[in-house]
SEKOL-799598 format. One record per residue: residue number from 1; residue in one letter; x, z, y of N, C-alpha, C in turn. Coordinates in nm, 2 decimals. Each point is the difference from the previous one (the first is absolute). Layout:
+-----+-----+--------+--------+--------+--------+--------+--------+--------+--------+--------+
!   n ! res !   n.c1 !   n.c3 !   n.c2 !  ca.c1 !  ca.c3 !  ca.c2 !   c.c1 !   c.c3 !   c.c2 !
+-----+-----+--------+--------+--------+--------+--------+--------+--------+--------+--------+
! NUM !   A !      X !      Z !      Y !      X !      Z !      Y !      X !      Z !      Y !
...
+-----+-----+--------+--------+--------+--------+--------+--------+--------+--------+--------+
END
This chain:
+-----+-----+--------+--------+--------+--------+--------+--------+--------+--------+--------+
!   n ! res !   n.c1 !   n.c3 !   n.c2 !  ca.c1 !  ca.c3 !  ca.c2 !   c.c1 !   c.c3 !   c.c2 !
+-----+-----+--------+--------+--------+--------+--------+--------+--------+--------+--------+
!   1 !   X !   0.14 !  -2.79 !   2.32 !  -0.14 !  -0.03 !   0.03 !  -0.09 !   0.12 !  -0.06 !
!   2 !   X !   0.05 !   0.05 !  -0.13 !  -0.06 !   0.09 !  -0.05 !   0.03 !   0.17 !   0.05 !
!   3 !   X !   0.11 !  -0.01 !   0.07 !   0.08 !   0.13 !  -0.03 !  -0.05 !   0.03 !   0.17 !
!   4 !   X !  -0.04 !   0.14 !   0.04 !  -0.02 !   0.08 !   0.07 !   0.21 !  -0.02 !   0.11 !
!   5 !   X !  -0.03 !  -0.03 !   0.14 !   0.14 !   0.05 !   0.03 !   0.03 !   0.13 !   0.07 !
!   6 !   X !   0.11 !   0.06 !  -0.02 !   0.02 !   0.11 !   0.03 !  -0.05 !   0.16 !  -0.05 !
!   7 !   X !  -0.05 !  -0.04 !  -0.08 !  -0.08 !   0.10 !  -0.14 !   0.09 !   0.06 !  -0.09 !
!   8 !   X !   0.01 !   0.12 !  -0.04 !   0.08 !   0.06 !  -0.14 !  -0.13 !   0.08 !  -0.04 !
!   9 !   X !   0.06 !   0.07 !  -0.16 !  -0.12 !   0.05 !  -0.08 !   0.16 !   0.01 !  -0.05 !
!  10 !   X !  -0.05 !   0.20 !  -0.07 !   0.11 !   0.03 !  -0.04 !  -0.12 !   0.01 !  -0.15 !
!  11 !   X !   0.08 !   0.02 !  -0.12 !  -0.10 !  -0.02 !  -0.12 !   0.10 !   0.09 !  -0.12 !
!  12 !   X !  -0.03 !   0.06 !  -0.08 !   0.04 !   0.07 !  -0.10 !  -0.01 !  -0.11 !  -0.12 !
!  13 !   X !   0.11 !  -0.08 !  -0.05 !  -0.01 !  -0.09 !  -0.10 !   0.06 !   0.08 !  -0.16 !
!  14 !   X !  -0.15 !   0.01 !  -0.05 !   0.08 !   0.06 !  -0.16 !  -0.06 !  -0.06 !  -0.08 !
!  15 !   X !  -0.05 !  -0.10 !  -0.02 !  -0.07 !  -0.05 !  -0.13 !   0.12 !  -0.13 !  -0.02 !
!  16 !   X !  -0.02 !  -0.07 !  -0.17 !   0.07 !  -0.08 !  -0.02 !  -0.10 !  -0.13 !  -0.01 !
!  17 !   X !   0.04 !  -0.13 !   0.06 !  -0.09 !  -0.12 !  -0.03 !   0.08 !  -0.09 !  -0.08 !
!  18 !   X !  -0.12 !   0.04 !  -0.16 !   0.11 !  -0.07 !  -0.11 !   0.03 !  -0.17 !   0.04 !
!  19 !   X !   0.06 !  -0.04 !  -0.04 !   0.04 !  -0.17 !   0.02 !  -0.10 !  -0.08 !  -0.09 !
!  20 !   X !   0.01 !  -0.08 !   0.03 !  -0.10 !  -0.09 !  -0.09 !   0.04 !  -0.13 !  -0.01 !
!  21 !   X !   0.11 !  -0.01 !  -0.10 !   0.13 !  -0.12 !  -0.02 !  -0.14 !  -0.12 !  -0.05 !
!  22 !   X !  -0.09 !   0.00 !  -0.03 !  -0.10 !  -0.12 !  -0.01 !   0.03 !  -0.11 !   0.14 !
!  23 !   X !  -0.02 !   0.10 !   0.09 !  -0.01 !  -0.05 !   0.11 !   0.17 !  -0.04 !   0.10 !
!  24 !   X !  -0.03 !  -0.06 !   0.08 !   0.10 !  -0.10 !   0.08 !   0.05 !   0.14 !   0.11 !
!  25 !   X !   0.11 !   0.00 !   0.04 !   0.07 !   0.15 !   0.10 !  -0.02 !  -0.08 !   0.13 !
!  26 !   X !  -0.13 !  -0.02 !   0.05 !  -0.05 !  -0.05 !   0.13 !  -0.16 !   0.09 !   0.00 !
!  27 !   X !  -0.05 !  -0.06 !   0.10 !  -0.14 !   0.07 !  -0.01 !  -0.13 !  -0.02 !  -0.10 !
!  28 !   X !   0.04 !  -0.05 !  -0.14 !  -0.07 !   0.00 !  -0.11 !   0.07 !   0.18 !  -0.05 !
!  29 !   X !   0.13 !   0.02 !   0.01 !   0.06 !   0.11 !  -0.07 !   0.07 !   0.10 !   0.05 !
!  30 !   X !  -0.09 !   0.04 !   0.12 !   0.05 !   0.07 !   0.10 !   0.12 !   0.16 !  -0.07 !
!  31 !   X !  -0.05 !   0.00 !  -0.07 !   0.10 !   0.11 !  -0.07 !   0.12 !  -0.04 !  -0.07 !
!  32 !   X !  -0.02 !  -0.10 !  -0.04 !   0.12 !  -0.08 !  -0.07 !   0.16 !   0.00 !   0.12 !
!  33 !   X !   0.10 !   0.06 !  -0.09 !   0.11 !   0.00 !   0.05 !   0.04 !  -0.13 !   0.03 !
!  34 !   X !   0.08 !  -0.01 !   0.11 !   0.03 !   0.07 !   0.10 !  -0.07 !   0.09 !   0.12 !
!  35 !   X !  -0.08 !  -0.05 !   0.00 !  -0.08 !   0.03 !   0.13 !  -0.08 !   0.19 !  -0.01 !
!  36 !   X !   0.05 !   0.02 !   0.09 !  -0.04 !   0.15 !   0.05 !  -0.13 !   0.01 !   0.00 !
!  37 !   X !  -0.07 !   0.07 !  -0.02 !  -0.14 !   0.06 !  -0.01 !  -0.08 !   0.13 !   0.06 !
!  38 !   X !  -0.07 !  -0.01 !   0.08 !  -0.10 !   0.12 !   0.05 !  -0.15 !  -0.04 !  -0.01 !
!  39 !   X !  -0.06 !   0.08 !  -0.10 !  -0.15 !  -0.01 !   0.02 !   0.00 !   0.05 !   0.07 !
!  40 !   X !  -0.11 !   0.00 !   0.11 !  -0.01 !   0.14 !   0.09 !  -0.23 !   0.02 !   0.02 !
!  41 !   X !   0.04 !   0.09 !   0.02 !  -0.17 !   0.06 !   0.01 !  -0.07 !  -0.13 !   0.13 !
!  42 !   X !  -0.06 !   0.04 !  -0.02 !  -0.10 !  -0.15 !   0.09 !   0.04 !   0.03 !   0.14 !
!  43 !   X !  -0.08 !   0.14 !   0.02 !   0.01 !   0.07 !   0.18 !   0.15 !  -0.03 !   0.05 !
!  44 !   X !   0.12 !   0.03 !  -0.08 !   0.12 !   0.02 !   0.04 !   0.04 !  -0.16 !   0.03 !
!  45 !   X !  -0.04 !  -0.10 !  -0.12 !   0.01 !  -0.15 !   0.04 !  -0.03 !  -0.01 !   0.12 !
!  46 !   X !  -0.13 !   0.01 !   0.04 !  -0.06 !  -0.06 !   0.09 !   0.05 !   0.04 !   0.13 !
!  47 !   X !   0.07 !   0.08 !   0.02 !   0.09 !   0.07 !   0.10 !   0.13 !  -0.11 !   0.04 !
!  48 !   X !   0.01 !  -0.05 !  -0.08 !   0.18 !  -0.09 !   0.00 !  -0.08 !  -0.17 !  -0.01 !
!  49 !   X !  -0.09 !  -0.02 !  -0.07 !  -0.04 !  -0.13 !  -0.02 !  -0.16 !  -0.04 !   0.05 !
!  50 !   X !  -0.01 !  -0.12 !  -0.07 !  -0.12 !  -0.05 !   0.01 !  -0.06 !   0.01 !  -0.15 !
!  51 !   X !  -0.11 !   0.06 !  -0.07 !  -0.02 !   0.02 !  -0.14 !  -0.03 !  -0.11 !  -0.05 !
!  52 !   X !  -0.02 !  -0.15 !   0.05 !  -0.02 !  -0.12 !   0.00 !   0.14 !  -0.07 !  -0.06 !
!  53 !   X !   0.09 !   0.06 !   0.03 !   0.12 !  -0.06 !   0.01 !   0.10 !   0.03 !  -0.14 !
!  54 !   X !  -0.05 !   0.09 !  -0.06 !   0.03 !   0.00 !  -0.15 !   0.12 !   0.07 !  -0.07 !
!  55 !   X !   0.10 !  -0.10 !  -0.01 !   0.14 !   0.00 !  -0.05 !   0.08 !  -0.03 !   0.16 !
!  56 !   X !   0.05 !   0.12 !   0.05 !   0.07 !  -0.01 !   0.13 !   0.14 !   0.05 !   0.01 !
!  57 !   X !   0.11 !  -0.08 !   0.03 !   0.13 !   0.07 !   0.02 !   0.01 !   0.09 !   0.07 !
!  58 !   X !   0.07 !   0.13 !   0.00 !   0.02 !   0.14 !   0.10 !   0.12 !  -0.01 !  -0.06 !
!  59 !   X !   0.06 !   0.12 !   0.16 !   0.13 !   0.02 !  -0.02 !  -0.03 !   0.18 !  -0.01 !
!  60 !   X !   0.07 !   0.01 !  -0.09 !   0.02 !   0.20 !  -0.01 !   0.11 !   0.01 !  -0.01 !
!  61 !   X !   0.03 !   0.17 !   0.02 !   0.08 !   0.06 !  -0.02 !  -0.01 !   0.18 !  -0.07 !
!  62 !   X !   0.06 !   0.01 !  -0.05 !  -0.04 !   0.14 !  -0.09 !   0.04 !   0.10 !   0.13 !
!  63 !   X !  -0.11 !   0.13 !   0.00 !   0.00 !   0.09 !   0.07 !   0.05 !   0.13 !  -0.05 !
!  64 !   X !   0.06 !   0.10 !   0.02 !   0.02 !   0.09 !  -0.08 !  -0.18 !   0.09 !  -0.01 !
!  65 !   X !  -0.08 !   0.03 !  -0.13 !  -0.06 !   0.10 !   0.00 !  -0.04 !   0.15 !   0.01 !
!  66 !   X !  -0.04 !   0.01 !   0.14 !   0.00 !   0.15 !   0.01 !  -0.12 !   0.08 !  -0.07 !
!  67 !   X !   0.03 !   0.11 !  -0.05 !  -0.12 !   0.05 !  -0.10 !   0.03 !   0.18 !   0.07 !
!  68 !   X !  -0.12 !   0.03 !  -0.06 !  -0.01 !   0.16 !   0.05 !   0.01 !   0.03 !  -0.12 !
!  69 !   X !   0.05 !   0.13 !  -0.02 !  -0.02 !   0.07 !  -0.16 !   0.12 !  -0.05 !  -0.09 !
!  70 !   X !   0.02 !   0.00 !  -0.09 !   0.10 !  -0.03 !  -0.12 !  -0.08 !  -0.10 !  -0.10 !
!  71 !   X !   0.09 !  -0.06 !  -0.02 !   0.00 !  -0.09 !  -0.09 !  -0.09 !   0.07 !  -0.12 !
!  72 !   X !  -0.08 !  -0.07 !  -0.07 !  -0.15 !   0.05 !  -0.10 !   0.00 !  -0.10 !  -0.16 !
!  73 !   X !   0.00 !   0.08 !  -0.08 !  -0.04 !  -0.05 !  -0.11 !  -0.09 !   0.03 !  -0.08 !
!  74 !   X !  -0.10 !  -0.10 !  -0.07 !  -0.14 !  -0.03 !  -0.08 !   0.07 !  -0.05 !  -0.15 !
!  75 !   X !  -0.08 !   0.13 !  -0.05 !   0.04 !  -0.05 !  -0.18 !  -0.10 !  -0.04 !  -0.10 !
!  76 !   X !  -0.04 !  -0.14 !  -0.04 !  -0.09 !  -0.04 !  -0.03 !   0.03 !  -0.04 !  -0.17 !
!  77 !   X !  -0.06 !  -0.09 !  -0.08 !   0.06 !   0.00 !  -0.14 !  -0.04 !   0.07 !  -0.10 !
!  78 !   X !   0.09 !   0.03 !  -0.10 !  -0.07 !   0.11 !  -0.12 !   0.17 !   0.00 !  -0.06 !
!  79 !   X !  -0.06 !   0.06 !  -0.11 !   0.16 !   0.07 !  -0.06 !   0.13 !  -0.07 !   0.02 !
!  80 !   X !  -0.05 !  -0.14 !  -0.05 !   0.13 !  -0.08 !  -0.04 !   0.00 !  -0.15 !   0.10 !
!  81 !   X !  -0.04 !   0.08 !   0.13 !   0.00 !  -0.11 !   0.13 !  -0.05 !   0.06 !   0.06 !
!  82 !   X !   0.14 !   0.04 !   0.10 !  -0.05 !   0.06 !   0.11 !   0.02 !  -0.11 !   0.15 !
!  83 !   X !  -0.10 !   0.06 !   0.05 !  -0.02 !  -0.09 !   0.13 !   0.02 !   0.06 !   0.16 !
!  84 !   X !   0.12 !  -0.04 !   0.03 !   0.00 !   0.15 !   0.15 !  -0.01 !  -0.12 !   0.09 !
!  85 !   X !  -0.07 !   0.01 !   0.07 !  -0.07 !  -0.07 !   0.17 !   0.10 !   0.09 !   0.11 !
!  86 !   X !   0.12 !  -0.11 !   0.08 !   0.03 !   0.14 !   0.07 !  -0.01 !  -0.08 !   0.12 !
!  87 !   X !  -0.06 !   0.08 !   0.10 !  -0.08 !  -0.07 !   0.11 !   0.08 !   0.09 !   0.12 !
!  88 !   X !  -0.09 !  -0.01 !   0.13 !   0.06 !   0.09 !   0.11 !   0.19 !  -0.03 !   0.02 !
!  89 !   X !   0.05 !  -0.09 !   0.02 !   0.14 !  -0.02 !  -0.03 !   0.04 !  -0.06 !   0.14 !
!  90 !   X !   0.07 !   0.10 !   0.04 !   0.04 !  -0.11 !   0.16 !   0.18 !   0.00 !   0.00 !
!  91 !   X !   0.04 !  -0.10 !   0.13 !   0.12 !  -0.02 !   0.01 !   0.00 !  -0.17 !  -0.05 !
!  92 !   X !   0.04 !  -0.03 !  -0.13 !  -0.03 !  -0.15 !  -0.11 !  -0.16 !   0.01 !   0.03 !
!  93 !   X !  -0.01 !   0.11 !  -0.07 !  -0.17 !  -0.05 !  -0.03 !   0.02 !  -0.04 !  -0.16 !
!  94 !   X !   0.09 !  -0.06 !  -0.06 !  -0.01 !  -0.02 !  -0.16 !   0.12 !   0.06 !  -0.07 !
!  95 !   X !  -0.05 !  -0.02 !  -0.10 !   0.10 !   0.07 !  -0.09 !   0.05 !  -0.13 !  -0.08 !
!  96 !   X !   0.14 !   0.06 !  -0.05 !   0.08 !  -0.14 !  -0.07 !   0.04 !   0.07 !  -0.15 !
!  97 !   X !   0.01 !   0.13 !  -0.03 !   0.02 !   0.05 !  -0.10 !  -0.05 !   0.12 !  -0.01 !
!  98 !   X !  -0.03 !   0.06 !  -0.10 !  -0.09 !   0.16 !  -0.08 !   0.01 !   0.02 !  -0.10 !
!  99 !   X !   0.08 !   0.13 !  -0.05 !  -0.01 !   0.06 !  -0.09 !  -0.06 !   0.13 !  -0.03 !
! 100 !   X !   0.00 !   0.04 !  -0.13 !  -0.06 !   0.12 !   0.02 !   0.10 !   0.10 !  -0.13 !
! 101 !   X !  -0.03 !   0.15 !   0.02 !   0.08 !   0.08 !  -0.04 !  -0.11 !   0.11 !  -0.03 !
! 102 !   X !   0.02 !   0.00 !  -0.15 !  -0.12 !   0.14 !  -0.02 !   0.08 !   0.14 !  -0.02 !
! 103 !   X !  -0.04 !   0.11 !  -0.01 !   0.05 !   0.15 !   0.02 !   0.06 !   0.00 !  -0.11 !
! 104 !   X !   0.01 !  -0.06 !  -0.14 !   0.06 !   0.00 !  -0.10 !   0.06 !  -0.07 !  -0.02 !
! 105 !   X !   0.09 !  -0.04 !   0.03 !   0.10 !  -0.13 !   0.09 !   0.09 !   0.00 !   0.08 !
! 106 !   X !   0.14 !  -0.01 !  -0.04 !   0.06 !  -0.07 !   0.10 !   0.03 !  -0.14 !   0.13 !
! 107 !   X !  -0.07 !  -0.08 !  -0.10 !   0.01 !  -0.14 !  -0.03 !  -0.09 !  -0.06 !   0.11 !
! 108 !   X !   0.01 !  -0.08 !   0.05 !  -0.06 !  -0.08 !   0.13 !  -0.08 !  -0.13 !  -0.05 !
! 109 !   X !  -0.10 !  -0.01 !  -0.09 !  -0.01 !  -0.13 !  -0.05 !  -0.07 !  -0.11 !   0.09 !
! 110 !   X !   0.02 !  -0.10 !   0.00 !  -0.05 !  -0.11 !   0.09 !  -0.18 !  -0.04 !  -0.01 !
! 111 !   X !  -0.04 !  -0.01 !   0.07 !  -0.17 !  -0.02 !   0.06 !   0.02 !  -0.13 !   0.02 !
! 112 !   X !  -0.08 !  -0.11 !  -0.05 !  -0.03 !  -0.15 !   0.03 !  -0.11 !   0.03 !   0.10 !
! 113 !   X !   0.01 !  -0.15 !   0.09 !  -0.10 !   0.01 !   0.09 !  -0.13 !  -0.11 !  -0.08 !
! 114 !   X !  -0.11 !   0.07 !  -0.01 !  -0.11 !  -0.06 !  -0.05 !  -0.06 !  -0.08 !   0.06 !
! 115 !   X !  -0.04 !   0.01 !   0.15 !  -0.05 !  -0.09 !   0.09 !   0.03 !   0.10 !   0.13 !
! 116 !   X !   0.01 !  -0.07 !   0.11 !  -0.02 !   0.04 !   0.12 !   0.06 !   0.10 !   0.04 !
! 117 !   X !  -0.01 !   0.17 !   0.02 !   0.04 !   0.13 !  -0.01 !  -0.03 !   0.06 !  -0.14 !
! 118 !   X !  -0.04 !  -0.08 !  -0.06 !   0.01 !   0.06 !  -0.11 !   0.11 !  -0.02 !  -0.14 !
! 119 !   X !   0.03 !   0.18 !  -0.06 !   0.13 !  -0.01 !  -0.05 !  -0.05 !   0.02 !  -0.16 !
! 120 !   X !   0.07 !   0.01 !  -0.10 !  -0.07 !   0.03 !  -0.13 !   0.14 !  -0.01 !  -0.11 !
! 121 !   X !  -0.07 !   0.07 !  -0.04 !   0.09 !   0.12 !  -0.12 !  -0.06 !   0.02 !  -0.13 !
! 122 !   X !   0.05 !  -0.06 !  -0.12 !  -0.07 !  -0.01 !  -0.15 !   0.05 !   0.12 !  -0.07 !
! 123 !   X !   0.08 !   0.10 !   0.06 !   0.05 !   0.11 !  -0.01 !  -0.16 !   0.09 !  -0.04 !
! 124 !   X !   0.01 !   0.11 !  -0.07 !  -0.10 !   0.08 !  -0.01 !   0.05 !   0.14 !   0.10 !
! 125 !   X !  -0.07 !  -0.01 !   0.12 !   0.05 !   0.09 !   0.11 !  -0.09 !   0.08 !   0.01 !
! 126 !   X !  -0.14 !   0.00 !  -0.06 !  -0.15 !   0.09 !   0.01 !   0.08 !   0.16 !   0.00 !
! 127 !   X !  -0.06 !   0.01 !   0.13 !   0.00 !   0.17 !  -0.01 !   0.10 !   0.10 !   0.08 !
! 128 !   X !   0.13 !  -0.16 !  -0.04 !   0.18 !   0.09 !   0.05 !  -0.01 !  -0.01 !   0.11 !
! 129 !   X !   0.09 !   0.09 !   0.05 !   0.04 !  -0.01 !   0.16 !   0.06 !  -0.11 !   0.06 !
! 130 !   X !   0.01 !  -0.08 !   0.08 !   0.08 !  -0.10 !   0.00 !   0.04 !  -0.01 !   0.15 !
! 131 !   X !   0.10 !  -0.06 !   0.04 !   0.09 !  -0.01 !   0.10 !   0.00 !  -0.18 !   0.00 !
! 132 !   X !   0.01 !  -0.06 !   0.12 !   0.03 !  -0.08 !   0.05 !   0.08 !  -0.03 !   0.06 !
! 133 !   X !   0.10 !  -0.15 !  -0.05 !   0.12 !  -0.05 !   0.11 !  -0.04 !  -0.11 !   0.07 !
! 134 !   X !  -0.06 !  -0.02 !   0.12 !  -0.01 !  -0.14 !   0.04 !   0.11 !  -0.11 !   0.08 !
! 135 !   X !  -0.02 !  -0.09 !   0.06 !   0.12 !  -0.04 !   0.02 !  -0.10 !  -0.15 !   0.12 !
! 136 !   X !   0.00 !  -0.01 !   0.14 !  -0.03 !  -0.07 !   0.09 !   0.05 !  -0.12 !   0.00 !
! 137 !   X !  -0.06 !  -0.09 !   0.02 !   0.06 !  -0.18 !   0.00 !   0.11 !   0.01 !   0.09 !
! 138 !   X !  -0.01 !   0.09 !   0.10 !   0.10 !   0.05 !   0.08 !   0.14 !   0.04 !  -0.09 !
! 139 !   X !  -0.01 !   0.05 !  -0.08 !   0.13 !   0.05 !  -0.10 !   0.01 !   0.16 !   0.00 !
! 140 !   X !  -0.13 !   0.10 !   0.10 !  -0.05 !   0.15 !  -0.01 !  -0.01 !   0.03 !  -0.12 !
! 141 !   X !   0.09 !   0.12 !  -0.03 !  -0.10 !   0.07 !  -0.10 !  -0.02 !   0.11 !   0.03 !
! 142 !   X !  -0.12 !   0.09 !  -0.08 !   0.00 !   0.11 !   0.01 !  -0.12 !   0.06 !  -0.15 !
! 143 !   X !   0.07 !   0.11 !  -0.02 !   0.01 !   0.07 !  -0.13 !  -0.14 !   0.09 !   0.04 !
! 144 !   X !  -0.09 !  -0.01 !  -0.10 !  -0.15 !   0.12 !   0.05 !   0.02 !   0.04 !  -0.14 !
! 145 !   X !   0.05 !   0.17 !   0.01 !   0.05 !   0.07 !  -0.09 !  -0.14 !   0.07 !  -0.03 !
! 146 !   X !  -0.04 !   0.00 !  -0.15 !  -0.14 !   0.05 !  -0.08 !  -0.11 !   0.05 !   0.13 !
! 147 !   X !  -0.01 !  -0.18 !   0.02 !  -0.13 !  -0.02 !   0.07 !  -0.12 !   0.01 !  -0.05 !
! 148 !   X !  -0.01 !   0.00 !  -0.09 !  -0.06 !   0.02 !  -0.13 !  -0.04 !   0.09 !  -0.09 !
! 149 !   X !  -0.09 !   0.10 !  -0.01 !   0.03 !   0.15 !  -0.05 !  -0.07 !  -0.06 !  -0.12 !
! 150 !   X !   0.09 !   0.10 !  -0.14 !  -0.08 !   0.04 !  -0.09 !  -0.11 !  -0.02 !   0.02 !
! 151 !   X !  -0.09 !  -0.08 !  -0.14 !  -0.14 !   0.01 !  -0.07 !  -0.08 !  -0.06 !   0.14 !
! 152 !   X !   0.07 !  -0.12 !   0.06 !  -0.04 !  -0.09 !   0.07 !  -0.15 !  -0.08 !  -0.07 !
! 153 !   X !  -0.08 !  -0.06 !   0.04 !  -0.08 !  -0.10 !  -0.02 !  -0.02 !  -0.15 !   0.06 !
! 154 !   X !  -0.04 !  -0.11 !  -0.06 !  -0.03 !  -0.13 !   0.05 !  -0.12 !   0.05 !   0.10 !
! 155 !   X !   0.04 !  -0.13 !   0.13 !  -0.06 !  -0.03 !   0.07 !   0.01 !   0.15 !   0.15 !
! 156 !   X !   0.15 !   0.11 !  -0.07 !  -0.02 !   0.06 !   0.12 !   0.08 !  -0.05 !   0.05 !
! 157 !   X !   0.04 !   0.03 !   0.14 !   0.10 !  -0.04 !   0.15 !   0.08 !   0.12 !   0.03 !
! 158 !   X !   0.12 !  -0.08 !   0.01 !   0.10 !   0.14 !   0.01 !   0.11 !  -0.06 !   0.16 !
! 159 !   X !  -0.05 !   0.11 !   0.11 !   0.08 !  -0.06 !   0.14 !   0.14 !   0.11 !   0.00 !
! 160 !   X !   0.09 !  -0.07 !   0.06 !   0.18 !   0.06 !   0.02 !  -0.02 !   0.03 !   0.14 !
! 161 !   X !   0.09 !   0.02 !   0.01 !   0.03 !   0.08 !   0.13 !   0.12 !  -0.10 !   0.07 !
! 162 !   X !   0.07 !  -0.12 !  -0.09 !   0.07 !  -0.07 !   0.06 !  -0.03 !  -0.15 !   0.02 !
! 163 !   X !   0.01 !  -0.02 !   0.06 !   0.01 !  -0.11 !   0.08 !   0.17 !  -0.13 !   0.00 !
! 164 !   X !  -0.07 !  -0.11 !   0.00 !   0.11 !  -0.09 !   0.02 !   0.01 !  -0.04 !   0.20 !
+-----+-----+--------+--------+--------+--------+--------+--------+--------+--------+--------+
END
């Protein structure tokens, strides 16, 4: 009754919707596991539904991500928390693991994911060159060897030339 027939809306889903175990895993707790979750922007709703209609079942399917350009990283944070945003990602579209590897280094140390595309590192990396391994929900990896030049700064953007 709610749902538009014959309608698709393809949608870029990257944010996380925390749960909120207060609540019941029905439509008091829409995020609450089990149940799958898409916010989606209003215009893109209103395309598939009725905006009346609220909490509506859809069927999806994951698409692969086509992106122009190479995969891109944002380094945000300060000494002892670094924050890299790595955006532009096609094929998965997400990442499932990241590490990083500075010029003074052998060593591949592991990046926790902070929220969303974002990776972070209590490592003091200010300055060094650094290399990236990522690794696709798909099971991809690929290595961006000192993507990262010496005497780097927060808040710049550094784009690869590779692509997933």
């Amino acid at each position: 009754m709610f749902c538009k027939p014959g309608v698709t809306v393809t949608i870029t889903a990257t944010n996380l919707c925390p749960p909120n175990y207060a609540l019941p895993s029905d439509n008091g707790g829409w995020c609450n596991p089990p149940r799958p979750h898409f916010d989606m922007a209003q215009p893109a709703w209103e395309k598939i539904g009725v905006y009346k209609g609220g909490i509506i079942p859809i069927m999806y399917q994951r698409v692969p991500c086509v992106k122009k350009g190479g995969v891109r990283f944002k380094i945000t944070g300060h000494d002892y928390f670094n924050l890299v945003n790595v955006f532009n990602v096609g094929a998965a579209g997400s990442i499932k693991s990241m590490d990083v590897k500075t010029s003074d280094s052998d060593a591949w140390a592991p990046m926790a994911r902070n929220w969303g595309a974002n990776w972070q590192s209590l490592a003091n990396l200010t300055g060094k060159m650094l290399s990236f391994r990522l690794t696709n929900t798909d099971g991809q990896t690929l290595v961006f060897n000192n993507i990262v030049p010496t005497g780097w700064t927060f808040g710049q953007t550094f784009a690869s030339k590779l692509q997933f």
